[in-house]
MARBA-3410 file (N, C-alpha, C, O; in Angstrom, 1 decimal):
187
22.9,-11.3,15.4,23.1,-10.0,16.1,21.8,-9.7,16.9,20.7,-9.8,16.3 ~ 22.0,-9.4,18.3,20.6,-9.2,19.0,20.1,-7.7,18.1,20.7,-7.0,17.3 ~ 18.9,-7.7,18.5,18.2,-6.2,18.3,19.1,-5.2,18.5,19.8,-4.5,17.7 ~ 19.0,-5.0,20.0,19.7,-3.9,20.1,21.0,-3.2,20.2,21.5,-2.2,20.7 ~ 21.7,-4.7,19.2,23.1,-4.7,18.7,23.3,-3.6,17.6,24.2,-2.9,17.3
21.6,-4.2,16.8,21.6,-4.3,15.2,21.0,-2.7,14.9,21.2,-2.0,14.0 ~ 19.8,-2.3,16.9,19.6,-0.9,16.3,20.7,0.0,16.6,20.7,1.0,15.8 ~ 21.6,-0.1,17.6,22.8,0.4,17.5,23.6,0.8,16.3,24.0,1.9,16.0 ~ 23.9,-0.4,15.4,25.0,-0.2,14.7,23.9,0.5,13.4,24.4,1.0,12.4 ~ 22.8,0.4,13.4,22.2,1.1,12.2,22.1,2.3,12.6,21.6,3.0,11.7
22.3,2.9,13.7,22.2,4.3,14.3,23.6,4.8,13.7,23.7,5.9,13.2 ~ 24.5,4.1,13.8,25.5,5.1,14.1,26.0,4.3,12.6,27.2,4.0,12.7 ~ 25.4,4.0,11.4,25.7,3.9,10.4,25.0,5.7,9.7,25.6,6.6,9.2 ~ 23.5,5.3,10.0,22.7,6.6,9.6,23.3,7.6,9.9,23.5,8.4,9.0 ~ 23.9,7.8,11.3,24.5,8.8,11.6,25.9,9.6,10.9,26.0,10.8,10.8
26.9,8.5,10.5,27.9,8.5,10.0,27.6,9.0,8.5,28.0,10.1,8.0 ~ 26.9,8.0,7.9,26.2,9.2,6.5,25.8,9.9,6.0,26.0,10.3,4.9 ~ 25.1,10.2,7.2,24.6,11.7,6.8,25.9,12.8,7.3,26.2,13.8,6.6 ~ 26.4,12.6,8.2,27.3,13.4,9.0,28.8,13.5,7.3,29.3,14.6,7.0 ~ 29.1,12.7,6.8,30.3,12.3,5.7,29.3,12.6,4.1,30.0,12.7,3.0
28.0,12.8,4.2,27.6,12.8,2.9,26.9,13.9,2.7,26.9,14.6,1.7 ~ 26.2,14.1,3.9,25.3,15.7,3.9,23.9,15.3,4.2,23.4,14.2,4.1 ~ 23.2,17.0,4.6,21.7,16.3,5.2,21.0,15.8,3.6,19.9,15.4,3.7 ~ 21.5,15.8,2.5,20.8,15.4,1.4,20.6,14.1,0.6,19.8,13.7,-0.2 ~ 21.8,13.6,1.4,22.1,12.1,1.3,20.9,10.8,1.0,20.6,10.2,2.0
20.4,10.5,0.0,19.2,9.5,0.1,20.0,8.0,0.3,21.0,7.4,-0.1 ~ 18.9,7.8,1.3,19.2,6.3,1.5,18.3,5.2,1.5,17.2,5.4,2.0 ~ 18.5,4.0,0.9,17.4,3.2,0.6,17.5,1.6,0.9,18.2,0.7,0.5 ~ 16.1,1.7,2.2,16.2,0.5,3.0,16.1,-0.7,1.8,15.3,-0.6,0.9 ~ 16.9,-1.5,1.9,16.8,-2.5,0.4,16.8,-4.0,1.0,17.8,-4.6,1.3
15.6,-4.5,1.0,15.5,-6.1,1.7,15.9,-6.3,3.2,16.5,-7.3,3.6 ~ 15.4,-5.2,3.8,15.2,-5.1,5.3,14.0,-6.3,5.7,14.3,-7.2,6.5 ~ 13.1,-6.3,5.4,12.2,-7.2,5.4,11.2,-6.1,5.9,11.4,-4.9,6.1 ~ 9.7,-6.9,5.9,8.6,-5.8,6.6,8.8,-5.9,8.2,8.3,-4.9,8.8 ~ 9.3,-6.7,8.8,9.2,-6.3,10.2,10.2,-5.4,10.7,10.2,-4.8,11.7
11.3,-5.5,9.7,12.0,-3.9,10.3,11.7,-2.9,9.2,11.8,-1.7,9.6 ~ 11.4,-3.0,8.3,11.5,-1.3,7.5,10.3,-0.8,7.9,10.5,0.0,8.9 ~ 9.1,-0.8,7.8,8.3,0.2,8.7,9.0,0.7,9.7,9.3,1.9,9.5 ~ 9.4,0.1,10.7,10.1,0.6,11.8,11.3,1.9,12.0,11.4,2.9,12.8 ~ 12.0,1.4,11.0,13.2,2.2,10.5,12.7,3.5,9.7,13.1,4.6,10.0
11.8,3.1,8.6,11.0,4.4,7.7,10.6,5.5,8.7,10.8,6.7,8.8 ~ 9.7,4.5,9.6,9.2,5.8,11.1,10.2,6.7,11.9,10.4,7.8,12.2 ~ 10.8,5.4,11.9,12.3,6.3,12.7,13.2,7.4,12.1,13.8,8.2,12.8 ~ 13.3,7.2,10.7,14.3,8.0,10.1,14.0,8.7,9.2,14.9,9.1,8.5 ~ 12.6,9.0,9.0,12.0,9.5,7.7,12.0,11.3,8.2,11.9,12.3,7.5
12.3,11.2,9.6,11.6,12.5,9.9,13.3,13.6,10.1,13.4,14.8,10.3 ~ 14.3,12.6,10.1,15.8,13.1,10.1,16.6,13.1,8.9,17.6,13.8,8.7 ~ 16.1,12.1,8.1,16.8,11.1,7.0,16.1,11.5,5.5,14.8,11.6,5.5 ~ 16.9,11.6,4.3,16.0,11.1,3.0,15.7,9.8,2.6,16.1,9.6,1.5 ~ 15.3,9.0,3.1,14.7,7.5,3.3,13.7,6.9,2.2,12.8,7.6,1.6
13.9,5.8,1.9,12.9,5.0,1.0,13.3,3.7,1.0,14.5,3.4,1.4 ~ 12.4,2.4,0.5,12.2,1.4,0.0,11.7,1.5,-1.0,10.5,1.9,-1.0 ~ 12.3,1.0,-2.2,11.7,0.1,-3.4,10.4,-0.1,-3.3,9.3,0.5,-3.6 ~ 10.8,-1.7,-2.5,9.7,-2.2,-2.3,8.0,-1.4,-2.0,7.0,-1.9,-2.5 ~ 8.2,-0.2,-1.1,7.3,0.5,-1.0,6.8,1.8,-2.0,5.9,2.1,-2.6
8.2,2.4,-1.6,7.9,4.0,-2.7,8.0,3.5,-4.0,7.2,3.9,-4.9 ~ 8.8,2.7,-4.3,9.7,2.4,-6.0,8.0,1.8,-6.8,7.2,2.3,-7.6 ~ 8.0,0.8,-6.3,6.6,0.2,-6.9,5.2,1.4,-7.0,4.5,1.7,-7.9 ~ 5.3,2.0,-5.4,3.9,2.7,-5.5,4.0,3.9,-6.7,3.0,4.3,-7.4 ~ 5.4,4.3,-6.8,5.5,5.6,-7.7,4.8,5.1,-9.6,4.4,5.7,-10.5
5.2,3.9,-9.3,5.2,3.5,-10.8,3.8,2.9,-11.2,3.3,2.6,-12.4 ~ 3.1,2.7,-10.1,1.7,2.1,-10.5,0.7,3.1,-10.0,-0.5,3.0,-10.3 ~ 1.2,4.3,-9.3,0.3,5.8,-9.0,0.6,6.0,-10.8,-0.3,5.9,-11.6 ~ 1.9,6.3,-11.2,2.1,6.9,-12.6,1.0,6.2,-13.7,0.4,6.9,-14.6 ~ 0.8,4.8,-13.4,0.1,3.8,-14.4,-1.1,4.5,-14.7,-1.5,4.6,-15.9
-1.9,5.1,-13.2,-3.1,5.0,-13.2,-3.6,6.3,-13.3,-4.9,6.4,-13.2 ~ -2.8,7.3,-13.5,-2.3,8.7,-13.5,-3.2,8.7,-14.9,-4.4,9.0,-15.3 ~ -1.9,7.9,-15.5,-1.9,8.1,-17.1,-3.0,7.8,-17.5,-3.7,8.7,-18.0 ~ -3.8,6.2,-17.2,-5.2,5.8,-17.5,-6.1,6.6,-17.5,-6.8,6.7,-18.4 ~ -6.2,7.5,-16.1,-7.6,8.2,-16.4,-7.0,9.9,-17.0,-7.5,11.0,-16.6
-6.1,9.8,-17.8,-6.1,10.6,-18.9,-6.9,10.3,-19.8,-7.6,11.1,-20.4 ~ -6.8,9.0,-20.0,-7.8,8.8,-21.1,-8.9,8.2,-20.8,-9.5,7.9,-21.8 ~ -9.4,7.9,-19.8,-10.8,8.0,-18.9,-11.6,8.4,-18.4,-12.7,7.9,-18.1 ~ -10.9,9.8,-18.2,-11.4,11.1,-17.6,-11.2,10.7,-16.4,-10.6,9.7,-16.3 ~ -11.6,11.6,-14.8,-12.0,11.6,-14.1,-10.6,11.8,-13.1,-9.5,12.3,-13.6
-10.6,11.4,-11.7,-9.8,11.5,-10.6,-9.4,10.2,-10.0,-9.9,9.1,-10.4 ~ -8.3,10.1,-9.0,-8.2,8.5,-8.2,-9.2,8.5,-7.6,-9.8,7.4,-7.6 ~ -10.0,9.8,-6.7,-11.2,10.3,-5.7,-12.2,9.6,-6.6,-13.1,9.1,-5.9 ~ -12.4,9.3,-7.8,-13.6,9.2,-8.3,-13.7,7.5,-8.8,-14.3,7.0,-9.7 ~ -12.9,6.9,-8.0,-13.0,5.3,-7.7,-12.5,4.8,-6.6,-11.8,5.3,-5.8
-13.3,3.2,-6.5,-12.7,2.5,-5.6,-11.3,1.7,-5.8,-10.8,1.5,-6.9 ~ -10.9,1.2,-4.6,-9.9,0.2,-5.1,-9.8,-1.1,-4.5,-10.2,-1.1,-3.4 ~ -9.4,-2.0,-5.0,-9.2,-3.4,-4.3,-8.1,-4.2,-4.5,-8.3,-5.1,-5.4 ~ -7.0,-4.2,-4.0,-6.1,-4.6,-4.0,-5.6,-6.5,-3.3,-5.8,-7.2,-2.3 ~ -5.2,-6.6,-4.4,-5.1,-8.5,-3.7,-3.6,-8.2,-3.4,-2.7,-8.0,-4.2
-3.5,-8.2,-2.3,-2.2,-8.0,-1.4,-2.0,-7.0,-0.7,-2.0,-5.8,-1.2 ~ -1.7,-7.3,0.9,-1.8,-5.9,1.9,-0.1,-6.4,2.4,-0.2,-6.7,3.6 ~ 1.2,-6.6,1.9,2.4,-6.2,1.8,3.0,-4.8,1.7,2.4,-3.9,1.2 ~ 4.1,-4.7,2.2,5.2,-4.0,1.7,4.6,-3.2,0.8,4.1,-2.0,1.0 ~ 4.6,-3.7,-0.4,4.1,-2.9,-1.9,2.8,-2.7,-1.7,2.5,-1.6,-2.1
1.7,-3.4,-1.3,0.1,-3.3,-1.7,-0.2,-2.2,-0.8,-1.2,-1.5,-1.0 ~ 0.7,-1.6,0.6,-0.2,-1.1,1.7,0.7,0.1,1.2,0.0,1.1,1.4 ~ 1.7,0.4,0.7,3.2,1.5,-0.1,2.0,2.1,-1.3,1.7,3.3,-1.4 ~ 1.5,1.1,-2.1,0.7,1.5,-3.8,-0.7,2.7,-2.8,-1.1,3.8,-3.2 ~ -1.1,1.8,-1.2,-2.7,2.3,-1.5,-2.3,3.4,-0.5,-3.2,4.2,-0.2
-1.1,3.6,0.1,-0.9,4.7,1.1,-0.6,5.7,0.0,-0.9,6.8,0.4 ~ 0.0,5.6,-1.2,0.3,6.8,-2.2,-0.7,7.1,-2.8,-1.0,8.3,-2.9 ~ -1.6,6.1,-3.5,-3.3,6.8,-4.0,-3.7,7.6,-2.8,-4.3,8.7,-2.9 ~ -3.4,7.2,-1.9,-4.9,8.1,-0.7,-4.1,8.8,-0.7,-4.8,9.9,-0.7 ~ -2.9,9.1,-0.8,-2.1,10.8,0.0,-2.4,11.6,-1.6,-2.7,12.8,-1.6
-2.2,10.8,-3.0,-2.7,11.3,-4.4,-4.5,12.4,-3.8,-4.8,13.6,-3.8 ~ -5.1,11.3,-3.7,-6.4,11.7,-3.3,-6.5,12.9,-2.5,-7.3,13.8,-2.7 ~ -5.5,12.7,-1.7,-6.0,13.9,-0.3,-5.6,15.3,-1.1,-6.2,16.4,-0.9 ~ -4.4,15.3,-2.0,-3.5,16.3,-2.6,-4.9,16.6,-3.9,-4.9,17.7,-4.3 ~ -5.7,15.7,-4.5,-6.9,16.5,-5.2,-7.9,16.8,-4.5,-8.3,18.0,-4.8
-8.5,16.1,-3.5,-10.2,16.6,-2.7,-9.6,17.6,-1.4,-10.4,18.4,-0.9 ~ -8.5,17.5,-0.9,-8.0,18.1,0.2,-9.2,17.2,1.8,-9.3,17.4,3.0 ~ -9.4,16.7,1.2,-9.9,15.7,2.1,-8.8,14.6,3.0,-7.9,14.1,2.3 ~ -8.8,14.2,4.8,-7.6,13.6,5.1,-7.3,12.7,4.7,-8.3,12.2,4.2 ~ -6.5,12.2,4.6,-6.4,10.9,4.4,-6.5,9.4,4.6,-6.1,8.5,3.9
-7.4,9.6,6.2,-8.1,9.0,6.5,-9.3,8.4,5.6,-9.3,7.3,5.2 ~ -10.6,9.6,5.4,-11.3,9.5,4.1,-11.1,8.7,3.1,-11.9,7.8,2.8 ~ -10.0,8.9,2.6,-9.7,8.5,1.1,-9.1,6.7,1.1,-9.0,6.0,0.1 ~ -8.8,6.4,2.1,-8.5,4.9,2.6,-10.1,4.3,2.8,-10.2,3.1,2.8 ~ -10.8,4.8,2.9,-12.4,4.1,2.9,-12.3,3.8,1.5,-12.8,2.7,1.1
-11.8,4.5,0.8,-12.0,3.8,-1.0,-11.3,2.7,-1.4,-11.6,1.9,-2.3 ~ -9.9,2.7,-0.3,-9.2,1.2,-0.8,-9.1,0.2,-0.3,-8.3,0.4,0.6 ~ -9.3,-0.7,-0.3,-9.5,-1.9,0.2,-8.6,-3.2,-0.5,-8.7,-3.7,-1.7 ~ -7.9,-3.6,0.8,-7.1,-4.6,0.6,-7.4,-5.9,1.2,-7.8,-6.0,2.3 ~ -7.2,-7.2,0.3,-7.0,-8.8,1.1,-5.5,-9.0,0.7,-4.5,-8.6,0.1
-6.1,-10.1,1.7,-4.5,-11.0,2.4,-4.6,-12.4,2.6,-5.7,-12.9,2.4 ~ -3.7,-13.0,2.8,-4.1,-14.6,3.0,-5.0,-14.8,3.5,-5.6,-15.8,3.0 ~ -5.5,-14.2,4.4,-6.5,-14.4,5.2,-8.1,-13.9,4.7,-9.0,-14.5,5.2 ~ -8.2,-13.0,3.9,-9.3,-12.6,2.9,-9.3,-10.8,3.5,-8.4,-10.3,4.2 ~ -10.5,-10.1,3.2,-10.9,-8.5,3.2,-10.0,-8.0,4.6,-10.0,-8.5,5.7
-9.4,-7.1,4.3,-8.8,-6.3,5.8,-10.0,-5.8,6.5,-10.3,-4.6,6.3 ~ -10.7,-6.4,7.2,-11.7,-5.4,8.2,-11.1,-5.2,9.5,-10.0,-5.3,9.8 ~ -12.2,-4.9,10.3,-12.0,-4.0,11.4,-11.9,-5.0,12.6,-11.3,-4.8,13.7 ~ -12.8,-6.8,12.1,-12.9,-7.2,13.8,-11.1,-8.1,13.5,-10.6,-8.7,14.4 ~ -10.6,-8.0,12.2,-9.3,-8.8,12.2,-8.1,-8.0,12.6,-7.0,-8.5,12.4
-8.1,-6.5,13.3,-7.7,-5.7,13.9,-6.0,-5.8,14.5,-4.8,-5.5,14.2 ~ -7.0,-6.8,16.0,-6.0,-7.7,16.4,-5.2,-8.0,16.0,-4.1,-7.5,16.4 ~ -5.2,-8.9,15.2,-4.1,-9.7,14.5,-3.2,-9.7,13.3,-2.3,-10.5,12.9 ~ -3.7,-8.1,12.6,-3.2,-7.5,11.6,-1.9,-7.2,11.9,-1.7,-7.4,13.1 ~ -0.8,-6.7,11.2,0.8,-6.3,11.5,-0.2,-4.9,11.4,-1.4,-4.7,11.1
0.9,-4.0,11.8,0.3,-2.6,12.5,0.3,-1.9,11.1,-0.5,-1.0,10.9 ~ 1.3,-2.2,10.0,1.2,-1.2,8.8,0.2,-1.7,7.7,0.1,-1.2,6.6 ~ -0.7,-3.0,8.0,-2.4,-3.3,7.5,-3.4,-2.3,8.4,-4.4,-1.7,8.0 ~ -2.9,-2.2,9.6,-4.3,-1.8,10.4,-4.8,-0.5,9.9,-6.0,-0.2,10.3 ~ -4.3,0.4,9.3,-5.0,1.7,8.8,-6.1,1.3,8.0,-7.3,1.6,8.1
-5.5,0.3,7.0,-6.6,-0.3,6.0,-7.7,-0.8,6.1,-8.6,-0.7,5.2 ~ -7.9,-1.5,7.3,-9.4,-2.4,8.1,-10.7,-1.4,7.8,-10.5,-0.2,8.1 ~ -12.0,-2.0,7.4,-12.7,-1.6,6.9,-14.3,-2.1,7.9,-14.4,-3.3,8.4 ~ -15.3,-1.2,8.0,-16.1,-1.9,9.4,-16.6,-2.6,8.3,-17.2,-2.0,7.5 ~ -16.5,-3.9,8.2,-17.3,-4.9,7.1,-17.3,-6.1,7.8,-16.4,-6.0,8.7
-17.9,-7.3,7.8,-18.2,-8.4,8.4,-16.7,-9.2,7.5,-16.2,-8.8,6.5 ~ -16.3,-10.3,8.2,-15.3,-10.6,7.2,-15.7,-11.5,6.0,-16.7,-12.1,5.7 ~ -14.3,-11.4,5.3,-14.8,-12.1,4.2,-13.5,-12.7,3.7,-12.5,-12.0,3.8 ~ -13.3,-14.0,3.1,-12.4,-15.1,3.1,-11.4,-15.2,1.6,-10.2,-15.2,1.5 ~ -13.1,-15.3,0.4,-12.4,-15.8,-0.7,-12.4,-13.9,-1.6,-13.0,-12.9,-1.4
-11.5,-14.2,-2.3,-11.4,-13.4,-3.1,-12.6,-12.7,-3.9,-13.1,-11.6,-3.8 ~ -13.0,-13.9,-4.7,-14.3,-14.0,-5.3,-15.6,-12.6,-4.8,-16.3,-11.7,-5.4 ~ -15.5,-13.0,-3.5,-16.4,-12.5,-2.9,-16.3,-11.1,-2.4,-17.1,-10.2,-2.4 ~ -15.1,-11.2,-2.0,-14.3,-9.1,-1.7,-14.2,-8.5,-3.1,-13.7,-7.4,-3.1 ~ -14.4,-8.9,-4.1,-14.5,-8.5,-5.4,-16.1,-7.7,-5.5,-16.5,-6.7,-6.1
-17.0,-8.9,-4.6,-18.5,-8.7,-5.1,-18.7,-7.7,-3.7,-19.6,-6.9,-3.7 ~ -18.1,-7.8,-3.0,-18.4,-6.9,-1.6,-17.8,-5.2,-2.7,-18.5,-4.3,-3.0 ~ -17.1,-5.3,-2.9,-16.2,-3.9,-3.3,-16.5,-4.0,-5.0,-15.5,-4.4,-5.6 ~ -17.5,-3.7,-5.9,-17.9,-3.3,-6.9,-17.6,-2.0,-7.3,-17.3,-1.1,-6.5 ~ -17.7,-1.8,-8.7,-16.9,-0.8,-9.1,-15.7,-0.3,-8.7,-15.6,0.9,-8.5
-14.4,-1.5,-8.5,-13.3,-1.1,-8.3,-12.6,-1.3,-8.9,-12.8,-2.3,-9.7 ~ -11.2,-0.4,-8.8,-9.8,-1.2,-10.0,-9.5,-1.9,-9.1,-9.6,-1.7,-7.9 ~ -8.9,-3.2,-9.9,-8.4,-4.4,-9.5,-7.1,-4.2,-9.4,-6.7,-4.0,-10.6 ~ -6.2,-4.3,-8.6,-4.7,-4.5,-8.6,-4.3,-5.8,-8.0,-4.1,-5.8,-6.8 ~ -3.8,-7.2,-8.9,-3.5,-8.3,-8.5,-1.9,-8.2,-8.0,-1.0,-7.7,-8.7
-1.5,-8.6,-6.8,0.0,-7.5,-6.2,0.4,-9.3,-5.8,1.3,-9.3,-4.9 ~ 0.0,-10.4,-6.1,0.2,-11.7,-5.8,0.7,-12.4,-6.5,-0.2,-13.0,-7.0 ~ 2.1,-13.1,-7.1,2.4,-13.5,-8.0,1.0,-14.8,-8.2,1.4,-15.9,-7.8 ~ 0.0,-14.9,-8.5,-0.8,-16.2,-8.5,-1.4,-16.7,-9.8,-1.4,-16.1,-10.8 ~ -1.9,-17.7,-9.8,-2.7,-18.0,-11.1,-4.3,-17.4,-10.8,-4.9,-18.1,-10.1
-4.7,-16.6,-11.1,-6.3,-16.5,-10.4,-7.2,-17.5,-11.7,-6.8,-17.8,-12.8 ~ -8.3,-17.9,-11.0,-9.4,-18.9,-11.7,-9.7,-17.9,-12.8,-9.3,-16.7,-13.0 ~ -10.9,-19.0,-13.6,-11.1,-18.5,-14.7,-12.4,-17.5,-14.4,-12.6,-16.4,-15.0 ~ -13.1,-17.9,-13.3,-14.2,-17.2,-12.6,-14.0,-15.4,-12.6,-14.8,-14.6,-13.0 ~ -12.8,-15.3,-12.1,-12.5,-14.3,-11.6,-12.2,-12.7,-13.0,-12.4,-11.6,-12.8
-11.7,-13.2,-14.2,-12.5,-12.2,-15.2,-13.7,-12.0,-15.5,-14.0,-10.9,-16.0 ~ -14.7,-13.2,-15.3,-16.0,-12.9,-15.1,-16.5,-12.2,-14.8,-17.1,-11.4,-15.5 ~ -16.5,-12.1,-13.1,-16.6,-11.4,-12.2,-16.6,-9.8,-12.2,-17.4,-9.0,-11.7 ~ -15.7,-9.8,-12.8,-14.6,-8.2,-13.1,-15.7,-7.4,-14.4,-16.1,-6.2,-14.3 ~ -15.9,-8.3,-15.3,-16.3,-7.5,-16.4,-17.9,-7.7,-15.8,-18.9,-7.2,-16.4
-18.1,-8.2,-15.2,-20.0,-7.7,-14.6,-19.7,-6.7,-13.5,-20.8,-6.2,-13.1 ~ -18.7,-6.4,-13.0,-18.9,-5.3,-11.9,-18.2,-4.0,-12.0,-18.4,-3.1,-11.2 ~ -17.4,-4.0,-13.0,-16.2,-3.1,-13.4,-17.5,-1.9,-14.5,-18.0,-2.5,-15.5 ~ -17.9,-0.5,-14.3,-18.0,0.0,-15.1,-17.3,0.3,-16.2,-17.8,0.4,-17.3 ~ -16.1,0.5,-16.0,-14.9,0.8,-16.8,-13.7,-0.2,-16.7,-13.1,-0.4,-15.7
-13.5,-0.7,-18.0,-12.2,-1.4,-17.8,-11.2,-0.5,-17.9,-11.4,0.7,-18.3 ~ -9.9,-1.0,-17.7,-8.6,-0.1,-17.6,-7.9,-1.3,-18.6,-6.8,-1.3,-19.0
END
């Protein structure tokens, strides 16, 4: 189906739903892929009760994780960094809900509170000169930092952060190491 076959008939699906079910109707993009559900979220979030799984479902359940932890750790999300191995669907969904968490405690934008989280990708640290070449729902994330490749090393660049592995992978043995020399607090 061309594009603008497919935005058609998704128009006048949205349309028909809401119009037969009511403006309260939730609907949920489900294995759209990332090059269309951003697109669609933008487009219909502002008419529509809209979600992805992959984005809201995951971020709600690992904001809740981390909620609970610093119940028993004291403190705020504001009052850490983050570093996330994976800038997907889910990893850019998890660190767009901490920062809007954040903004909703310091009242600070949420601009700000994305300086704390920091994501890699196949390609290694989201910074600012990989801009270019980022999909447009990484580029909020880019950070002014020189780049950086291996993991290892955006771990040692980004100290005192929670670790969120969002990769199904094996990580080396190095990499607990790493964690417990730079982690003040484990979780």
């Amino acid at each position: 189906m061309a594009q603008k076959e497919y935005a058609e008939l998704l128009h006048e699906f949205m349309s028909a739903v809401k119009q037969n079910y009511g403006e309260k109707v939730l609907i949920q993009f489900e294995d759209f892929g990332n090059h269309n559900v951003f697109e669609l979220l933008a487009r219909y979030s502002s008419s529509h009760l809209v979600f992805t799984d992959d984005i809201h479902g995951t971020a709600s359940v690992v904001l809740a994780g981390l909620l609970a932890a610093l119940r028993l750790l004291g403190g705020t999300l504001a009052d850490h960094r983050f570093l996330f191995l994976g800038a997907g669907e889910a990893g850019t969904g998890i660190a767009e809900l901490i920062a809007l968490d954040m903004s909703k405690q310091t009242r600070n934008p949420i601009e700000k509170n994305r300086k704390k989280i920091w994501l890699v990708d196949l390609r290694g640290l989201i910074v600012d000169s990989r801009k270019e070449s980022l999909q447009h729902f990484k580029k909020p994330w880019a950070h002014e930092h020189e780049p950086v490749k291996e993991l290892i090393d955006a771990v040692k660049v980004a100290l005192d952060m929670v670790y969120l592995n969002l990769f199904k992978v094996a990580l080396d043995d190095s990499i607990p190491t790493v964690f417990k020399s730079c982690l003040r607090q484990e979780l």
